[in-house]
TIFIDREN-35490 format. One record per residue (C-alpha): residue number from 1; y, z, x; residue in one letter. Coordinates in pm, whole numbers, plus 50000, padded with zeros to 5 digits. Each point is the difference from the previous one (the first is absolute). Layout:
<atoms>
NUM / Y / Z / X / A
...
</atoms>
This chain:
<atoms>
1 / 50184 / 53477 / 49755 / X
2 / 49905 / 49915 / 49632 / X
3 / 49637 / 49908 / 49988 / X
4 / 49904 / 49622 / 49888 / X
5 / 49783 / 50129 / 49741 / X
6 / 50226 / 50196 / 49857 / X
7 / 50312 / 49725 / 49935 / X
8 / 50032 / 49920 / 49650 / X
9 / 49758 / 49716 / 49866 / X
10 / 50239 / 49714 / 49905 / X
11 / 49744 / 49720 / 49893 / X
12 / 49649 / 50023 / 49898 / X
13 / 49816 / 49624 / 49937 / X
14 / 49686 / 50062 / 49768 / X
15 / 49724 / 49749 / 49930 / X
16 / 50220 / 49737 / 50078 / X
17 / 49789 / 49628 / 49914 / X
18 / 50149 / 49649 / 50049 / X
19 / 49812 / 49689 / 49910 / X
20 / 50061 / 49671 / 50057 / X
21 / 49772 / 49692 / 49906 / X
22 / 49701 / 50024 / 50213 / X
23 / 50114 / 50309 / 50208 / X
24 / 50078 / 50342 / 49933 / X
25 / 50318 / 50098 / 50227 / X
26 / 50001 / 50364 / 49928 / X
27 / 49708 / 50159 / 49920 / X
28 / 50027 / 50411 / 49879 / X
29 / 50250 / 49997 / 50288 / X
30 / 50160 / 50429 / 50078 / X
31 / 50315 / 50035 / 50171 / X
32 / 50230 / 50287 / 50090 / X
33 / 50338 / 50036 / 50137 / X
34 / 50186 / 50336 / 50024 / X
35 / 50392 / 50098 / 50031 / X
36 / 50079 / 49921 / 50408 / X
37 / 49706 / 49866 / 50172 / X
38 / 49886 / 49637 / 50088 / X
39 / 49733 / 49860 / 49869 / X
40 / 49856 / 49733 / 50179 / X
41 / 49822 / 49715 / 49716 / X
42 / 49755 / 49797 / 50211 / X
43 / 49720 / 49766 / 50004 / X
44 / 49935 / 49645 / 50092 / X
45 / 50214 / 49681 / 49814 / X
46 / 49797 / 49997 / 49658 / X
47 / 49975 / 50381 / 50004 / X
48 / 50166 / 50062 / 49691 / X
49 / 50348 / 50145 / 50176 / X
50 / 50196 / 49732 / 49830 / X
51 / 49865 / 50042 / 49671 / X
52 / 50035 / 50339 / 49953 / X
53 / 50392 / 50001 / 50182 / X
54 / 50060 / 49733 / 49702 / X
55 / 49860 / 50255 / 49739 / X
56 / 50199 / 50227 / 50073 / X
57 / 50311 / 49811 / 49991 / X
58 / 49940 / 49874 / 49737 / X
59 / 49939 / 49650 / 50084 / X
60 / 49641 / 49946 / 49889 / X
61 / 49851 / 50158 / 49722 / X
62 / 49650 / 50213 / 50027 / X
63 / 49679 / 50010 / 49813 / X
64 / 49932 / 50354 / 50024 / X
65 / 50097 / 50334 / 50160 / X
66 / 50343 / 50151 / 50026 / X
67 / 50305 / 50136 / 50191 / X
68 / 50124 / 50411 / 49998 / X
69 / 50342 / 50033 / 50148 / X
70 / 50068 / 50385 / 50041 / X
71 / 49660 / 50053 / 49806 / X
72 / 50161 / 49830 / 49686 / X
73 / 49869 / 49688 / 49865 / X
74 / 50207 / 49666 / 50141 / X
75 / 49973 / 49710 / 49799 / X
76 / 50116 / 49700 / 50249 / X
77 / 50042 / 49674 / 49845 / X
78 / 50263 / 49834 / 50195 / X
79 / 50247 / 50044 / 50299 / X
80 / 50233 / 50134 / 49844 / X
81 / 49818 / 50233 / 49841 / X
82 / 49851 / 50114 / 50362 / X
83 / 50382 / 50019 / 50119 / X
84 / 50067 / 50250 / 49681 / X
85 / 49717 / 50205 / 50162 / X
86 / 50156 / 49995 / 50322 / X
87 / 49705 / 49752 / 50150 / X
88 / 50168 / 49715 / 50226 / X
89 / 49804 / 49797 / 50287 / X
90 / 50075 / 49746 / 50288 / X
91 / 49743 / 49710 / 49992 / X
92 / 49950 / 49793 / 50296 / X
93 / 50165 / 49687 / 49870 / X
94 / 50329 / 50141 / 49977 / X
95 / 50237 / 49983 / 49662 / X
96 / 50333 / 49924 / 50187 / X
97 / 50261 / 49743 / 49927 / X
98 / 50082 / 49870 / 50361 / X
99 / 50350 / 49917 / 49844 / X
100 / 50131 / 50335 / 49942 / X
101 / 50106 / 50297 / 50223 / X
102 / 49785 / 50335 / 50030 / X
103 / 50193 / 50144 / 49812 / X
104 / 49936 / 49788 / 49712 / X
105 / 49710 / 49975 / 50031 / X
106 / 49924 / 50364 / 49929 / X
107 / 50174 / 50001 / 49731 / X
108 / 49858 / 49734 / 49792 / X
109 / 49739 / 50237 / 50000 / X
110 / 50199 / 50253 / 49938 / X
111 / 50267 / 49912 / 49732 / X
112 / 49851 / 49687 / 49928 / X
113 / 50126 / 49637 / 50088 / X
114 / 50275 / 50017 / 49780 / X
115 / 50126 / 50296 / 50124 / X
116 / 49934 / 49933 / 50318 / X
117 / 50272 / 49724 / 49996 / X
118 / 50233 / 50196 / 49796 / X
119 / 50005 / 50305 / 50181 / X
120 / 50312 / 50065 / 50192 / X
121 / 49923 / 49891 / 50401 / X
122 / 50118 / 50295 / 50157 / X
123 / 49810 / 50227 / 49775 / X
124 / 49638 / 49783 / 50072 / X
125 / 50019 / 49990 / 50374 / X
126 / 50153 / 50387 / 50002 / X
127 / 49692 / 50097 / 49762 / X
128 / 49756 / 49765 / 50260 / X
129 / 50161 / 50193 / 50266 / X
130 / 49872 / 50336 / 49906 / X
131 / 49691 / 49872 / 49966 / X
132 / 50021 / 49831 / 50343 / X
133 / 50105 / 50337 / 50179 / X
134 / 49750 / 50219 / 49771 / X
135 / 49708 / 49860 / 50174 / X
136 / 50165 / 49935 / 50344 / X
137 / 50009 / 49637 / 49991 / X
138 / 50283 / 49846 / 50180 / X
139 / 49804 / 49644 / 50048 / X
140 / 50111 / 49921 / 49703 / X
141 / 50379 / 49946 / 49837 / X
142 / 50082 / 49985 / 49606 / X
143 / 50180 / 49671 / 50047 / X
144 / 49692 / 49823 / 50236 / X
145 / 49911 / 49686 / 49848 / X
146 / 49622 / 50007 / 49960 / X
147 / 49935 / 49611 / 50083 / X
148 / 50134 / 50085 / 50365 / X
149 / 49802 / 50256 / 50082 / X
150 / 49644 / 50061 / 50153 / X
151 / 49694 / 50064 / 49814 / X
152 / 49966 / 50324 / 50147 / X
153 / 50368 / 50082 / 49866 / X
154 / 49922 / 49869 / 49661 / X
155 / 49675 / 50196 / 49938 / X
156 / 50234 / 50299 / 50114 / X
157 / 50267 / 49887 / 49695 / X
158 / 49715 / 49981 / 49750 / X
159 / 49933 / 50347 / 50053 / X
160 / 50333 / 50119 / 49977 / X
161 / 49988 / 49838 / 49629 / X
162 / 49680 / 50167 / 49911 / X
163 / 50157 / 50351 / 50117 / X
164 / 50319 / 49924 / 49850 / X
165 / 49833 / 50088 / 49644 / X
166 / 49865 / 50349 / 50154 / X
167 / 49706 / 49954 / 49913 / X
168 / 49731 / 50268 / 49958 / X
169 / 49691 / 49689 / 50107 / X
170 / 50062 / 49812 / 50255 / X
171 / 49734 / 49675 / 50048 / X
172 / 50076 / 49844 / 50357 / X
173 / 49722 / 49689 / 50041 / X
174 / 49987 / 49901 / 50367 / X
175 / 50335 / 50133 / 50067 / X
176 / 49948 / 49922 / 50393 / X
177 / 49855 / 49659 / 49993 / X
178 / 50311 / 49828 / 50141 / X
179 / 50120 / 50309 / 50191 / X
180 / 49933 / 50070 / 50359 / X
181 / 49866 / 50385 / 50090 / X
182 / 50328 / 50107 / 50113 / X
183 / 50152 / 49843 / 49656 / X
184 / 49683 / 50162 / 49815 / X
185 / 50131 / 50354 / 50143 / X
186 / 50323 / 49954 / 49824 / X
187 / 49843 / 49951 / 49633 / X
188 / 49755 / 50337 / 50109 / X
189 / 50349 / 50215 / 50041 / X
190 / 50107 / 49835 / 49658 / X
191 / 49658 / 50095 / 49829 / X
192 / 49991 / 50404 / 50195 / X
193 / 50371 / 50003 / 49803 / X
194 / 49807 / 49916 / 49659 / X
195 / 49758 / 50227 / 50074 / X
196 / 50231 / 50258 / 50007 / X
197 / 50178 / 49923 / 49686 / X
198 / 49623 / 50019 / 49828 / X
199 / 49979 / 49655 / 49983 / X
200 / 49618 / 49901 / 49898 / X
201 / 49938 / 49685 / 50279 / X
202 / 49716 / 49715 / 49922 / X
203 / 49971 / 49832 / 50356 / X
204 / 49763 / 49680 / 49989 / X
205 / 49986 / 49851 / 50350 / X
206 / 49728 / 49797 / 50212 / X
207 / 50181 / 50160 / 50308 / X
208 / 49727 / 50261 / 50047 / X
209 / 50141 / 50213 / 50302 / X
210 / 50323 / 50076 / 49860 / X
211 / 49755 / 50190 / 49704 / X
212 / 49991 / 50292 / 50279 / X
213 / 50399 / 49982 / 50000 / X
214 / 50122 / 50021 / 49668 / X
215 / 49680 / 50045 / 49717 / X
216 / 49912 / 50345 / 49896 / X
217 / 49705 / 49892 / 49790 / X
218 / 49813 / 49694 / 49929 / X
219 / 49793 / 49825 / 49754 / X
220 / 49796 / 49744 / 50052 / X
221 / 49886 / 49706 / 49733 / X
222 / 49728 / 49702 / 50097 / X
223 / 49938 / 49751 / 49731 / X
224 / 50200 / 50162 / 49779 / X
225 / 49833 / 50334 / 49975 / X
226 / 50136 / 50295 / 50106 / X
227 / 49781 / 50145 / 50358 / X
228 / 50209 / 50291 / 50075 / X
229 / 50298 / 50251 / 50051 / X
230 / 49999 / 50145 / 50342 / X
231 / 50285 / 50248 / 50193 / X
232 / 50094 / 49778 / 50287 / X
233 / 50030 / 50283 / 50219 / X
234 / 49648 / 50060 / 49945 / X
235 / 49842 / 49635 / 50023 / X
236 / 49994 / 49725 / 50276 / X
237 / 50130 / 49649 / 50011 / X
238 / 49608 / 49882 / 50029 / X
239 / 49908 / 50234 / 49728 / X
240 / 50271 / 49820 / 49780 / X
241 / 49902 / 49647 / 50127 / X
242 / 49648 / 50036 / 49891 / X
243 / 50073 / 50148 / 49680 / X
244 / 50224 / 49688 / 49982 / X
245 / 49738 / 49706 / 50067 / X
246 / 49682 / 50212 / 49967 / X
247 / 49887 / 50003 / 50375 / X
248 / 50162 / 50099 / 50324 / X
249 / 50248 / 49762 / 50186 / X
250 / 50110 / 49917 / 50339 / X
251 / 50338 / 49931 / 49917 / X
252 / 50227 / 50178 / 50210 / X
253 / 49769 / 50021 / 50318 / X
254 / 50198 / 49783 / 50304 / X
255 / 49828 / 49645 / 50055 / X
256 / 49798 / 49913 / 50327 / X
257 / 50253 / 49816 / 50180 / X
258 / 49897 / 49702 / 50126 / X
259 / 50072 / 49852 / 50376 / X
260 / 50269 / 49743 / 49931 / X
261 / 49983 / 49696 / 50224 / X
262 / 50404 / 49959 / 50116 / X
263 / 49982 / 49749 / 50244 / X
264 / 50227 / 49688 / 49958 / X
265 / 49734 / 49794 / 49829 / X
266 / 49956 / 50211 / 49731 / X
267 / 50399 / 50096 / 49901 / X
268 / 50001 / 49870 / 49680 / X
269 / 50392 / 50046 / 49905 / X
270 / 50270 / 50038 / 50170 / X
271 / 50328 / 50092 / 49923 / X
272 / 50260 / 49977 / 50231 / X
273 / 50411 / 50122 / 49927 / X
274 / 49991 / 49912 / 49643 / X
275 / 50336 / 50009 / 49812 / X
276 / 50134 / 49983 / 49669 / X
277 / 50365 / 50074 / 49865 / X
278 / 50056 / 50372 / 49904 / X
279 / 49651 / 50103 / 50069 / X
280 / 49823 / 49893 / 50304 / X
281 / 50154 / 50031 / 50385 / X
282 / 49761 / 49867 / 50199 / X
283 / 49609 / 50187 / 49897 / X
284 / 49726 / 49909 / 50230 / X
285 / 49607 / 50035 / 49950 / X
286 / 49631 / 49865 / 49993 / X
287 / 49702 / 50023 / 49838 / X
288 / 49663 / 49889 / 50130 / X
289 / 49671 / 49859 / 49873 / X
290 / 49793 / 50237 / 49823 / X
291 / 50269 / 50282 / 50037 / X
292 / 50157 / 50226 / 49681 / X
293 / 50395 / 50051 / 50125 / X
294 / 50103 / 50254 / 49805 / X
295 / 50418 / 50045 / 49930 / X
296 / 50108 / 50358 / 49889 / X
297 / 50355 / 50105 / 49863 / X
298 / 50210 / 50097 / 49773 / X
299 / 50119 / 49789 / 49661 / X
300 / 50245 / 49827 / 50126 / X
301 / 49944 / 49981 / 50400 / X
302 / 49918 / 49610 / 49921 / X
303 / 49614 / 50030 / 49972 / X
304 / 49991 / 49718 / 49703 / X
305 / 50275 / 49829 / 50100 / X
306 / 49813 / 49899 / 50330 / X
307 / 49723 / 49892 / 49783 / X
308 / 50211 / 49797 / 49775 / X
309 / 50117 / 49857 / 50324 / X
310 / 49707 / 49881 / 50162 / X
311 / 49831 / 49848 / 49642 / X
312 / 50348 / 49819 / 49959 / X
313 / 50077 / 50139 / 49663 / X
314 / 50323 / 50156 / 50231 / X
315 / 50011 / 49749 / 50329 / X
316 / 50153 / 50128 / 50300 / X
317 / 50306 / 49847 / 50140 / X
318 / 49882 / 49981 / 50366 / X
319 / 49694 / 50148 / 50250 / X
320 / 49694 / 49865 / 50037 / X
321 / 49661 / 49985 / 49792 / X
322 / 49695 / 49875 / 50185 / X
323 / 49667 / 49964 / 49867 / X
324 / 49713 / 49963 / 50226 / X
325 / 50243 / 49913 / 50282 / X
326 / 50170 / 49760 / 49819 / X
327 / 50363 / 49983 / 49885 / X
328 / 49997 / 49999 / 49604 / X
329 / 50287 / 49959 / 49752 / X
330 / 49996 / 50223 / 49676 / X
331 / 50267 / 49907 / 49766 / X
332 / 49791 / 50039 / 49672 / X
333 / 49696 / 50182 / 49873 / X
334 / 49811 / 49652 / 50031 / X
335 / 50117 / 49977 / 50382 / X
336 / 49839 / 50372 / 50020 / X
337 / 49667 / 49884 / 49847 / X
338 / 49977 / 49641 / 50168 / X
339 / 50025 / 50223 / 50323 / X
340 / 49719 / 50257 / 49868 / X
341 / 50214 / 50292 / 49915 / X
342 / 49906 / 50170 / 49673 / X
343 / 50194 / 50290 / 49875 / X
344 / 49870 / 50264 / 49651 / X
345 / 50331 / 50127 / 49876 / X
346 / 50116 / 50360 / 49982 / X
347 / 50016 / 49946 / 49577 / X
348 / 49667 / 49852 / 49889 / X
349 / 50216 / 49994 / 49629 / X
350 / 50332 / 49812 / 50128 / X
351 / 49876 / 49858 / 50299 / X
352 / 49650 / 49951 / 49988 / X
353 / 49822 / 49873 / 49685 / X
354 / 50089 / 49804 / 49667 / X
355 / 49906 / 50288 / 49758 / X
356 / 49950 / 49797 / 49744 / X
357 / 49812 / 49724 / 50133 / X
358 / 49609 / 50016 / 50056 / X
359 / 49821 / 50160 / 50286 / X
360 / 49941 / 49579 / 50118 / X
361 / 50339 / 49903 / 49992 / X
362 / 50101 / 50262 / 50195 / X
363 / 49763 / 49952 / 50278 / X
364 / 50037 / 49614 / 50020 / X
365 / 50388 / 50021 / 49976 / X
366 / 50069 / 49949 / 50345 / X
367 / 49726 / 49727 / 50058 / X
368 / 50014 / 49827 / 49665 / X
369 / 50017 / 49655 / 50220 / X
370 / 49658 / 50030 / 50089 / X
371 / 49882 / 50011 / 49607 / X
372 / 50190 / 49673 / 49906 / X
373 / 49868 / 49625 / 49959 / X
374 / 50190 / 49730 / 49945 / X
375 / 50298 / 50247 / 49891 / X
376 / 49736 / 50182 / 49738 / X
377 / 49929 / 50322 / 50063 / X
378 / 49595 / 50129 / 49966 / X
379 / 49985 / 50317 / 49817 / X
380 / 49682 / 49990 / 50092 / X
381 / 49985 / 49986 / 50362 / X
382 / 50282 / 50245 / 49977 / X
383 / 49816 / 50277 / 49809 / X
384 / 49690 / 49960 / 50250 / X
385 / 50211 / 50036 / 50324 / X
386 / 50147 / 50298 / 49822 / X
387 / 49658 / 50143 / 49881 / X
388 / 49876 / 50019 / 50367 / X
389 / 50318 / 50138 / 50131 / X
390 / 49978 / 50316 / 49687 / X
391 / 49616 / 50035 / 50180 / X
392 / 50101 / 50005 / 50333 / X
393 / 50292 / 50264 / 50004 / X
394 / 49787 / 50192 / 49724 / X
395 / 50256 / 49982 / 49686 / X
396 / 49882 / 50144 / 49673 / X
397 / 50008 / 49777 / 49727 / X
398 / 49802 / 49789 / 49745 / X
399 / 50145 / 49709 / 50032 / X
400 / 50295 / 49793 / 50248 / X
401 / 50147 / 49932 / 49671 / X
402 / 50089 / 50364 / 49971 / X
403 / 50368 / 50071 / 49963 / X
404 / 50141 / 50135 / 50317 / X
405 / 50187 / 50276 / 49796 / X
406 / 49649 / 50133 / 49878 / X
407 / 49904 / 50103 / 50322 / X
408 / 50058 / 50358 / 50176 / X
409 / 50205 / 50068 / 50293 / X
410 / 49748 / 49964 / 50226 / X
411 / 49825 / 49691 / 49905 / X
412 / 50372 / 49845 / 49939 / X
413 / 50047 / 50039 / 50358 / X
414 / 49617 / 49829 / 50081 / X
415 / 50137 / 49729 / 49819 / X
416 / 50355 / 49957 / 50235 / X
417 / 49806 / 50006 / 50347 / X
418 / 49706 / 49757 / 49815 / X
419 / 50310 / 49771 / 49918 / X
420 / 50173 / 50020 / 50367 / X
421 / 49647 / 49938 / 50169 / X
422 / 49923 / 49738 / 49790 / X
423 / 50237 / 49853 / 50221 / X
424 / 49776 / 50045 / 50346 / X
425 / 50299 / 50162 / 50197 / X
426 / 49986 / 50098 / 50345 / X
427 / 50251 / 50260 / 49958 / X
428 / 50000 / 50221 / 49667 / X
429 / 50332 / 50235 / 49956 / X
430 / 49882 / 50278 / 49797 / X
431 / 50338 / 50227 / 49862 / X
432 / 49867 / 50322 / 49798 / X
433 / 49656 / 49856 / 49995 / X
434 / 49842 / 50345 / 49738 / X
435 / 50335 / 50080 / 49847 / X
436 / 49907 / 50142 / 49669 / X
437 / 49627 / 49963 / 50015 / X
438 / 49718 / 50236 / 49998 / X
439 / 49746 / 50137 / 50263 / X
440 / 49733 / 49766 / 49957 / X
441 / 50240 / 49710 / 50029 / X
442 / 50151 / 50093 / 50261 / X
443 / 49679 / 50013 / 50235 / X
444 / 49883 / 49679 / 49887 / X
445 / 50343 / 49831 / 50035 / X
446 / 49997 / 50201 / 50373 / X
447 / 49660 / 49855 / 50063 / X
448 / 50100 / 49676 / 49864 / X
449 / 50261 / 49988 / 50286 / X
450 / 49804 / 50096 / 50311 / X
451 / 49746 / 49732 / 49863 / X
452 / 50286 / 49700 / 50015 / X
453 / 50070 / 50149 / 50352 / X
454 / 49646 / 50014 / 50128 / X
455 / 50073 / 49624 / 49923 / X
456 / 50230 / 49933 / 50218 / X
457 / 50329 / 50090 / 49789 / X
458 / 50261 / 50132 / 50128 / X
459 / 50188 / 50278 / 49717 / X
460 / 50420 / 50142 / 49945 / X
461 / 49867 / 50315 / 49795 / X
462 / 50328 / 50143 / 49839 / X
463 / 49948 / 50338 / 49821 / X
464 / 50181 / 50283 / 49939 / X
465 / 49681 / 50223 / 50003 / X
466 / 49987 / 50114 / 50362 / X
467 / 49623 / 50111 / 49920 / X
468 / 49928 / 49646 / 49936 / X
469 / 50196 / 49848 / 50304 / X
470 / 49911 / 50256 / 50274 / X
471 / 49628 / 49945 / 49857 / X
472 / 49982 / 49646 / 49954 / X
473 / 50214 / 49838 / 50305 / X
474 / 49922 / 49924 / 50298 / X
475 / 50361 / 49992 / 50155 / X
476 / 50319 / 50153 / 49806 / X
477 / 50313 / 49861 / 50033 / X
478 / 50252 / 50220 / 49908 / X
479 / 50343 / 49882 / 49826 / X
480 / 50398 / 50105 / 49937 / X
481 / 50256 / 49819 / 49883 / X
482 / 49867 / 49688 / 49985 / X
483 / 49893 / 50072 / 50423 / X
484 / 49659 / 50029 / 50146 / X
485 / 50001 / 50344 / 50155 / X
486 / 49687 / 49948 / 50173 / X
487 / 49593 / 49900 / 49962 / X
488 / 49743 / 50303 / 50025 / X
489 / 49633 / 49948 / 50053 / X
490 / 49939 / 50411 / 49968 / X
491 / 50305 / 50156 / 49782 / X
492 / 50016 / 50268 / 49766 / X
493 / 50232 / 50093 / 49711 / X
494 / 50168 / 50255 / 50189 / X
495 / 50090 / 49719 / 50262 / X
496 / 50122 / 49774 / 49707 / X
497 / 50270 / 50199 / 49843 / X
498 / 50152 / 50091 / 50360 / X
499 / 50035 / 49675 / 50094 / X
500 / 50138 / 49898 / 49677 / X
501 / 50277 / 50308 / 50036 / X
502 / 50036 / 49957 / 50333 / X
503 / 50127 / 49687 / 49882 / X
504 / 50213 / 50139 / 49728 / X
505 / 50188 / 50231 / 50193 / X
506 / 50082 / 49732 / 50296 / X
507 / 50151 / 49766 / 49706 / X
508 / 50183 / 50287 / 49878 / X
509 / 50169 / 50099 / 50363 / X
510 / 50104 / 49688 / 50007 / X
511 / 50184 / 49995 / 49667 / X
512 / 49712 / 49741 / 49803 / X
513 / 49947 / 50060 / 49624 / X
514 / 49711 / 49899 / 49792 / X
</atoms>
């Protein structure tokens, strides 16, 4: 087997330097990335990942340093001239339009939109075949329309287009933020295919124990400086935390689990044979006070549709919702919250916050009753309720005026459960609550949660990190087409995905499709 450090050295980053007004983004950052390895680019939101994945596509330009491709100077001034070099990346926030087929899709990157159009049918979805059976993906069919599918299947068609180019880089940002682990193992066979080809892999992700699946090396940067480069075979997951945040942290050691009071007087919802058309048969469940239910599955067993269902954006067509006891009717988002239900969205972009409104209008958006007088609204009463909700769930910024959009990952999603609290729920619905955010985040946003429940709260944690749920919940329900399978106080991974295929094979012996 060829040796890593003998693989031809596709990209060398020297002296690299970014300023903007007031901060320095990249400061004498190194990077290296040779012919068939992954290289994992990590470091908290504000790290300097972004900047330097936009320098070298050409989407920002850079005070200083430079970029060797194949030991030759690169000069990289725009996408397109990163595509000439073979460079192509998938960014979080996909580049898809919904209205076209996969097969189009790719090929607006590929031909270009005019082509794309032009070309004859047959010949695009034969071409997107190929690519399709190249890397053993048979989720996915030329002539799919993207706007029906899942996010999981989407992020999947985005990286068919960026392989459709062959590239010789490949940049994949937080390619598994809206995949489950079992989805997450499809994308690794895609990327051990790449490898083989020689295919130079960039891999940013905040999903820190897949590092151990799929990362060969990885480099660190904090504050925009570059830390180090270490063999991952070589290193531990706390070594690379702390080089990360600059101390040790207890991030992926199981929570004391609390004694959870179930008796009667303390079952906070209840959900008994809810329906709705096409989707829900009939799903029963409960939550109690102070309690973190946990639901794991797949995308697509109905995990966010049942929360869409209980905060009314969805209403169910029949069953039962009781809160505290009492019968309740949910046939809005403003039934949900009158009854004390809160929910934090599984997009914090589409669902969750006004990007281009302030840090104080997105807080007081739900609640903006309680800042008017007379049908005039105080700005000033506003900004102060917000200003003690930024203190009290620890977001970073110098001012609530502070567009929303201007904030990292992290502190974007401080700013979504600050807004839903704001509300004084009883019941918060949680779905991907540290999708796409770093470490240090992710533990506050974790302690955040066991605070609200220490409270008295009663949590629905959604997340397709089974770290995070098996961790973090108390019970685990686990889900299948749109069914509740069954609720786990002690339940491992192992136990999740054989109840889940257990499942799968019963609804294929008798005849059921997807």
């Amino acid at each position: 087997m060829e040796m890593m450090s003998e693989r031809q050295t596709l990209l060398t980053v020297e002296h690299l330097t970014k300023r903007y007004p007031g901060v320095v983004a990249l400061d004498d950052v190194h990077f290296e990335l040779r012919a068939g390895e992954v290289h994992a680019l990590i470091g908290e939101n504000g790290a300097g990942k972004s900047t330097l994945i936009k320098a070298l596509m050409g989407i920002i330009p850079v005070d200083g340093g430079a970029f060797f491709l194949n030991g030759e100077p690169a000069s990289i001034r725009s996408p397109q001239e990163a595509m000439g070099y073979g460079i192509t990346a998938v960014f979080q926030e996909l580049s898809q339009i919904l209205d076209l087929t996969v097969a189009e899709n790719v090929f607006l990157s590929k031909e270009g939109k005019k082509a794309a159009y032009w070309l004859d049918r047959h010949v695009l979805n034969s071409r997107t075949q190929e690519i399709l059976d190249r890397y053993n993906i048979s989720e996915l069919r030329p002539m799919d329309m993207l706007r029906s599918m899942s996010a999981a299947k989407r992020q999947l068609a985005e990286i068919v287009k960026a392989v459709a180019i062959e590239p010789k880089i490949l940049i994949l940002d937080e390619p598994t933020s809206s995949l489950t682990d079992t989805e997450a193992e499809k994308l690794f066979d895609i990327i051990r295919v790449l490898k083989a080809d020689g295919v130079g892999i960039i891999y940013i992700s905040h999903r820190m124990m897949e590092l151990e699946q799929i990362a060969d090396r990885v480099t660190v940067l904090r504050d925009g400086v570059y830390v180090g480069t270490r063999e991952m075979a070589e290193t531990t997951m706390d070594e690379i935390v702390e080089m990360m945040v600059g101390r040790s942290l207890e991030l992926y050691q199981s929570r004391q689990k609390r004694p959870i009071d179930r008796s009667e007087g303390c079952k906070l919802l209840e959900v008994s044979g809810l329906r709705r058309k096409g989707t829900f048969d009939g799903i029963s469940f409960d939550v109690y006070k102070g309690e973190i239910l946990g639901i794991a599955g797949l995308v697509g067993s109905g995990r966010s549709e049942l929360a869409n269902m209980i905060f009314g954006i969805d209403p169910a067509d029949g069953g039962e919702i009781r809160m505290e006891g009492k019968p309740v009717r949910i046939r809005s988002v403003q039934d949900a919250l009158d009854h004390g239900i809160a929910m934090i969205p599984e997009s914090r972009h589409q669902q969750g916050l006004v990007l281009i409104h302030s840090i104080a209008d997105n807080i007081t958006l739900p609640i903006l009753k309680r800042f008017q007088h007379n049908l005039l609204l105080s700005h000033r009463k506003k900004s102060e309720f917000a200003g003690g909700m930024i203190e009290k769930y620890a977001v970073k910024t110098e001012s609530p005026a502070k567009i929303v959009n201007q904030l990292s990952g992290g502190n974007q999603q401080k700013v979504v459960v600050a807004k839903w609290l704001a509300t004084a729920p009883k019941l918060l619905i949680i779905d991907e609550p540290t999708a796409g955010i770093d470490v240090n985040a992710k533990v506050e946003i974790h302690k955040m949660i066991l605070q609200l429940t220490e409270l008295g709260l009663g949590v629905i944690m959604i997340s397709s990190e089974m770290t995070e749920l098996l961790n973090h919940s108390d019970r685990v329900m686990i889900m299948n087409r749109f069914r509740n399978l069954g609720i786990y106080e002690d339940v491992d991974q192992e136990t999740i995905m054989s109840e889940i295929m257990q499942d799968e094979n019963a609804a294929a012996e008798n005849g059921l499709t997807a």
